[in-house]
TORBARO-9915 format. One line per field, with one value per residue (C-alpha): residue number from 1; x, y negated, z. Coordinates in nm, 4 decimals, padded with zeros to 6 digits. Example, Ala and Ser with C-alpha at 12.3 -4.5 7.8 and 13.67 -1.06 7.14 Angstrom:
BEGIN
k (1 | 2)
xx (01.2300 | 01.3670)
yy (00.4500 | 00.1060)
zz (00.7800 | 00.7140)
***
This chain:
BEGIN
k (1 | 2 | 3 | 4 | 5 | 6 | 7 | 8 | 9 | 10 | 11 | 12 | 13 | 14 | 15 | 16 | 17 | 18 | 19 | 20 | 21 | 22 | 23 | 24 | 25 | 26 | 27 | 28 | 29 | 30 | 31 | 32 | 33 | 34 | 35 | 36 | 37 | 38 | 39 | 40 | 41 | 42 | 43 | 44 | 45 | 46 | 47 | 48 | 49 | 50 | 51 | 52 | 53 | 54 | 55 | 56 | 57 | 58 | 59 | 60 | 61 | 62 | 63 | 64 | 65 | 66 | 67 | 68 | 69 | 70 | 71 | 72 | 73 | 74 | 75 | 76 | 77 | 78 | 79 | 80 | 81 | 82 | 83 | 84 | 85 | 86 | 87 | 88 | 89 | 90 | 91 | 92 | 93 | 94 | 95 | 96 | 97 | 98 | 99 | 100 | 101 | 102 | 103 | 104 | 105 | 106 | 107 | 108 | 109 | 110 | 111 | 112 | 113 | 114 | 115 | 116 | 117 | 118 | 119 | 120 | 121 | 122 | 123 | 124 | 125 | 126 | 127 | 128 | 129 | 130 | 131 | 132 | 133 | 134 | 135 | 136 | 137 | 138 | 139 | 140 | 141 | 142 | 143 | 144 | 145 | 146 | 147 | 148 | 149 | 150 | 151 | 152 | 153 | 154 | 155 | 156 | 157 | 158 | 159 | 160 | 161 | 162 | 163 | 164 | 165 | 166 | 167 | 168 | 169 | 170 | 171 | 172 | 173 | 174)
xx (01.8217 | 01.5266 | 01.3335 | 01.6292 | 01.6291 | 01.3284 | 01.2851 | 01.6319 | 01.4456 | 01.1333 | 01.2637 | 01.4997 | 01.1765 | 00.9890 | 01.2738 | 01.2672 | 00.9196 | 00.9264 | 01.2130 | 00.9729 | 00.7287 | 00.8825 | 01.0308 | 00.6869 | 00.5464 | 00.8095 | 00.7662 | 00.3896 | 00.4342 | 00.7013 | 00.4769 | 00.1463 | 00.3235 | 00.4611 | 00.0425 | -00.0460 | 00.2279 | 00.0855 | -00.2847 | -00.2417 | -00.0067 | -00.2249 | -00.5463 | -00.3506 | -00.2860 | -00.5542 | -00.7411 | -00.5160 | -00.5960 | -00.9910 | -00.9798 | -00.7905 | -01.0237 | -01.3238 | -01.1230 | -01.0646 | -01.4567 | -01.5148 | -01.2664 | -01.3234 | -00.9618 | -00.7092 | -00.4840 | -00.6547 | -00.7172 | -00.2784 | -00.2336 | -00.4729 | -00.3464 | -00.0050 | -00.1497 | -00.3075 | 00.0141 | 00.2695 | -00.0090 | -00.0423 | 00.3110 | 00.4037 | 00.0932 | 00.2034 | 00.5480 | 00.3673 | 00.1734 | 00.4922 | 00.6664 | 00.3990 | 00.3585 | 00.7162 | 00.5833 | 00.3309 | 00.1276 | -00.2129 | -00.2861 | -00.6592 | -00.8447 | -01.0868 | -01.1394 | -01.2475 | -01.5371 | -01.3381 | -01.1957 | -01.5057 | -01.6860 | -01.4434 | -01.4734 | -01.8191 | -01.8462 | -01.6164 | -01.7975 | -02.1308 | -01.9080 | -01.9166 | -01.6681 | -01.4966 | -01.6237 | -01.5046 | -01.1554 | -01.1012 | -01.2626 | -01.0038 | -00.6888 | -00.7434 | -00.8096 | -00.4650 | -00.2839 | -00.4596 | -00.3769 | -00.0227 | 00.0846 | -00.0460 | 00.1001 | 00.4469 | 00.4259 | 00.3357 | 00.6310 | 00.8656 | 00.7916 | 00.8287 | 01.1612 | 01.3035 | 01.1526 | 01.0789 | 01.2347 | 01.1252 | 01.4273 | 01.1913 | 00.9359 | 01.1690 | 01.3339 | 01.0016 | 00.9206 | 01.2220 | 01.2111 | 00.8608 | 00.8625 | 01.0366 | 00.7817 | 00.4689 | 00.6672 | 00.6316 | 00.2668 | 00.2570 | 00.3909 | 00.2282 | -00.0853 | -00.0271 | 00.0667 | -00.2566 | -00.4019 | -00.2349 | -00.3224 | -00.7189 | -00.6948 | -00.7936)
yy (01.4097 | 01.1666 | 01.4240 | 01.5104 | 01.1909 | 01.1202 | 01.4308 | 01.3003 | 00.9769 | 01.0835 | 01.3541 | 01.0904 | 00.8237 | 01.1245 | 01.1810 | 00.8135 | 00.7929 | 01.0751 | 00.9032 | 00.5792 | 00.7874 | 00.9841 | 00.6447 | 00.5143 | 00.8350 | 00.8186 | 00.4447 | 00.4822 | 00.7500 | 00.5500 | 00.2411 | 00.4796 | 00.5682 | 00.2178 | 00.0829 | 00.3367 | 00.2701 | -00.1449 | 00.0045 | 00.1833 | -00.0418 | -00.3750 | -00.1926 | -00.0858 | -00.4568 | -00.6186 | -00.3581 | -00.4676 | -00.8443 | -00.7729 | -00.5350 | -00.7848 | -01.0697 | -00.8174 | -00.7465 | -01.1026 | -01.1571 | -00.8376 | -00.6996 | -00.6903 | -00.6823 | -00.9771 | -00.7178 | -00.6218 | -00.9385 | -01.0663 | -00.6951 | -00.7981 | -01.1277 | -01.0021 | -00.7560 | -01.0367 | -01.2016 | -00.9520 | -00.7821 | -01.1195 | -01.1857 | -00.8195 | -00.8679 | -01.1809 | -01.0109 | -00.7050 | -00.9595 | -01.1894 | -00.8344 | -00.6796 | -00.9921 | -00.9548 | -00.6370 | -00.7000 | -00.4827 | -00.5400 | -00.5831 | -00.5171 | -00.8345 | -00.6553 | -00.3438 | -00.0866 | 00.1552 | 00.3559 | 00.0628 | -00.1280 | 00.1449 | 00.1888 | -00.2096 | -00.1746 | 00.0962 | -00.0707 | -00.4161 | -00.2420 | -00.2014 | -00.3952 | -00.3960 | -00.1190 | 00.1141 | -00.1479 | -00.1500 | 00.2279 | 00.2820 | -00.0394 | 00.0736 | 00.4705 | 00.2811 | 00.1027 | 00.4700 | 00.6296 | 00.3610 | 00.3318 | 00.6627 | 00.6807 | 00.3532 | 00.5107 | 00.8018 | 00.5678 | 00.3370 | 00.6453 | 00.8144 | 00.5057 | 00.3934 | 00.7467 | 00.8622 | 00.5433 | 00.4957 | 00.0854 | -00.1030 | -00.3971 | -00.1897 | 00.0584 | -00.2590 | -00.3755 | -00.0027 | 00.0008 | -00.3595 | -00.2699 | 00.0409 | -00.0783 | -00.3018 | -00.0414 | 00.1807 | -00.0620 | -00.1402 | 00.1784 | 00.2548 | 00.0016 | 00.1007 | 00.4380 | 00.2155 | 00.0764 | 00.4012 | 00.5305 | 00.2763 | 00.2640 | 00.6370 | 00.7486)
zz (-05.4953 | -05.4531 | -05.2907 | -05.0473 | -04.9343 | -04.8552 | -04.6719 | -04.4653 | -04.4040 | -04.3204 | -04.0796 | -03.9402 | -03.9318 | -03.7163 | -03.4987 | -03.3769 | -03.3672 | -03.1102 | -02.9044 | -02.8842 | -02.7935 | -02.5092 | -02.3665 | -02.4092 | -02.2224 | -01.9273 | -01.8919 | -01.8105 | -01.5907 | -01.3979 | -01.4470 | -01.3441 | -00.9872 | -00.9309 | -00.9868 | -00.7519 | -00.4428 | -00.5114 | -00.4965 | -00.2429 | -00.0228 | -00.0626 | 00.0165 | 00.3602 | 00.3986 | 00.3083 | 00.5276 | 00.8305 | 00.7743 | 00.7535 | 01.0385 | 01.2529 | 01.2035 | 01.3355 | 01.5810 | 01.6602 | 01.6951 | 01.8824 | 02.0890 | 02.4427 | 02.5878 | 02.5142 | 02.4404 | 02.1348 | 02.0145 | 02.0260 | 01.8660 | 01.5990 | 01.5656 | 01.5144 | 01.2412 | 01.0319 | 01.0674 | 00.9863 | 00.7184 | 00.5545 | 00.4793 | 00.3616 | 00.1088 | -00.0131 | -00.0722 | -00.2441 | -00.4596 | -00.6076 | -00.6862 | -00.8426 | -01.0358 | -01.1946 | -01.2987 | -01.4434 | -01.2269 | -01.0846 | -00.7123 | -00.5852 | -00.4693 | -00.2903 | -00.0786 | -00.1979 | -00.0866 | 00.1758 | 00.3522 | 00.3380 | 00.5283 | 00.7769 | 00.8730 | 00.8469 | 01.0789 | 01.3219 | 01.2740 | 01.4184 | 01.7812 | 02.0315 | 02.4078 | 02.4734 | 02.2191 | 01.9694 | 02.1009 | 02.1481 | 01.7484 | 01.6797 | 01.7976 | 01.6542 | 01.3389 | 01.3817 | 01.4958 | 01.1540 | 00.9303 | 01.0253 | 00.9938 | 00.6820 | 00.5896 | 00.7696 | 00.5201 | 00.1990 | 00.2706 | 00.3801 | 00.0297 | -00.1782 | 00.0210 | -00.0617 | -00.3322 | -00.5518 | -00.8333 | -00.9087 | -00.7136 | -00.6128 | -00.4818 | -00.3241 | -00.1131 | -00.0322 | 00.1221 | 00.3363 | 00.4327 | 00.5610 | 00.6903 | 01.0136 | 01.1004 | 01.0337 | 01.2480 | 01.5171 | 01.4671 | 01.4854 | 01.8282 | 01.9681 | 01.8505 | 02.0200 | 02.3557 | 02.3457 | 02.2645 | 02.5852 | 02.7982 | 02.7188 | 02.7590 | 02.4249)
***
């Protein structure tokens, strides 16, 4: 009878363990994809703040340099928002850019006049729509309720940058 016992617990001690375990398993995943949507979305901001101050030093038309003023604006407050959610989570935002980003400024940085302006505002056209689709997947598809707010609250607003990046695109003829 001992033996039966035992066997009950032990199988019913395994069984538990296993339920931790999955919960455990599911929670990192969710907690994996919700690191990576913050990685990814404050390295798109903080990329828009550095590029803007280039821009602020370099770009020829005064155009440019309100658009960029308005990204280091808008860019700064949606990271600061990104940052005090991701802090309630626990979860870790970059403080610094990493290698792709930093090349891109870099490369920009080396412009000067027009040349700077034209490389500026593709940059701007590229990194919103990729910021557009980020935000667009997160706002539908994530599954944190903070973050998920914070996608659709921005979205709008990247969507603008966005067109008026391609304005300014237009308008300097590519």
């Amino acid at each position: 009878m001992n033996t039966l016992i035992g066997h009950v617990c032990l199988g019913l001690l395994t069984l538990s363990l296993l339920a931790v375990m999955a919960r455990v398993t599911a929670n990192a995943a969710t907690d994996s994809g919700e690191q990576i949507f913050v990685n990814q979305a404050a390295l798109g901001g903080m990329a828009e703040v550095e590029m803007g101050k280039v821009a602020s030093d370099h770009a020829l038309s005064s155009e440019v340099r309100q658009f960029a003023a308005q990204m280091i604006s808008d860019h700064t407050k949606a990271n600061e928002q990104l940052e005090r959610i991701a802090s309630e989570k626990s979860l870790t935002v970059p403080t610094v850019l990493d290698a792709e980003h930093k090349a891109k400024i870099e490369i920009l940085s080396k412009k000067t006049g027009a040349n700077f302006d034209k490389a500026y505002v593709q940059a701007q056209v590229d990194g919103h729509e990729r910021m557009q689709q980020l935000l667009a997947a997160e706002a539908t598809n994530g599954r944190d309720s903070d973050l998920k707010k914070f996608a659709e609250k921005i979205l709008p607003t990247v969507t603008e940058h966005y067109q008026m990046a391609r304005e300014l695109e237009a308008r300097m003829g590519k």
